[in-house]
C-alpha positions in Angstrom: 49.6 112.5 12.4 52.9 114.1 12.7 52.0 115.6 16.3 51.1 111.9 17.4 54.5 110.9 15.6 56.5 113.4 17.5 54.7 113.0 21.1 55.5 109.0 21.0 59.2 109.7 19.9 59.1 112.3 22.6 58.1 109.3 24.9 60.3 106.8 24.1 63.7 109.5 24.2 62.4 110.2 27.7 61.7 107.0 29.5 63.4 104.1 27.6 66.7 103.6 27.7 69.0 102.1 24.9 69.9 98.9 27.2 65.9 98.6 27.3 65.3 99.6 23.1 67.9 96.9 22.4 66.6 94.2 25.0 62.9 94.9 23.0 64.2 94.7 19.8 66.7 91.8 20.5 63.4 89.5 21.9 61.2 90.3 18.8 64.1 88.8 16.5 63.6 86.2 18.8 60.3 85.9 18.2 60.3 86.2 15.1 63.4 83.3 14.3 61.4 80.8 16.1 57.7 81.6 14.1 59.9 81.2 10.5 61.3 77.4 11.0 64.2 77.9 9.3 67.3 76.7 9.7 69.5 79.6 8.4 67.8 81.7 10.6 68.2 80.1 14.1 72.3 79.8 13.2 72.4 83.3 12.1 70.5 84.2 15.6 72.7 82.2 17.4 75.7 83.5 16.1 75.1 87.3 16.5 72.8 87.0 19.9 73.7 83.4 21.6 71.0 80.3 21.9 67.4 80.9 22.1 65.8 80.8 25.2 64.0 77.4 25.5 65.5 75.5 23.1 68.5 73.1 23.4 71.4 72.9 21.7 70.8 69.6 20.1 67.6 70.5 18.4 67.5 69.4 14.9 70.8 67.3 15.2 69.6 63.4 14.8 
């Protein structure tokens, strides 16, 4: 298991890099804010990484 652990570290230090880690990890939080419906979540997303992609500003606000 440890071999297998080392050879896909090994993979990703050699042909991603950070801009494309932080692009991957930024759109599963996106993912994952619009699958949990809540509220707290979608400001807290907004706030740190701007509006989600899709959605309008006014969403929610009737």
């Amino acid at each position: 298991m440890g071999i297998v652990l080392n050879f896909i570290k090994m993979m990703i230090i050699k042909y991603f890099s950070t801009a494309v880690m932080e692009k991957i990890v930024i759109w599963g939080l996106g993912i994952l804010v619009k699958q949990t419906k809540s509220k707290a979540d979608d400001e807290l997303y907004e706030i740190v990484f701007g509006k989600l992609k899709g959605e309008n500003k006014n969403v929610g606000e009737n």
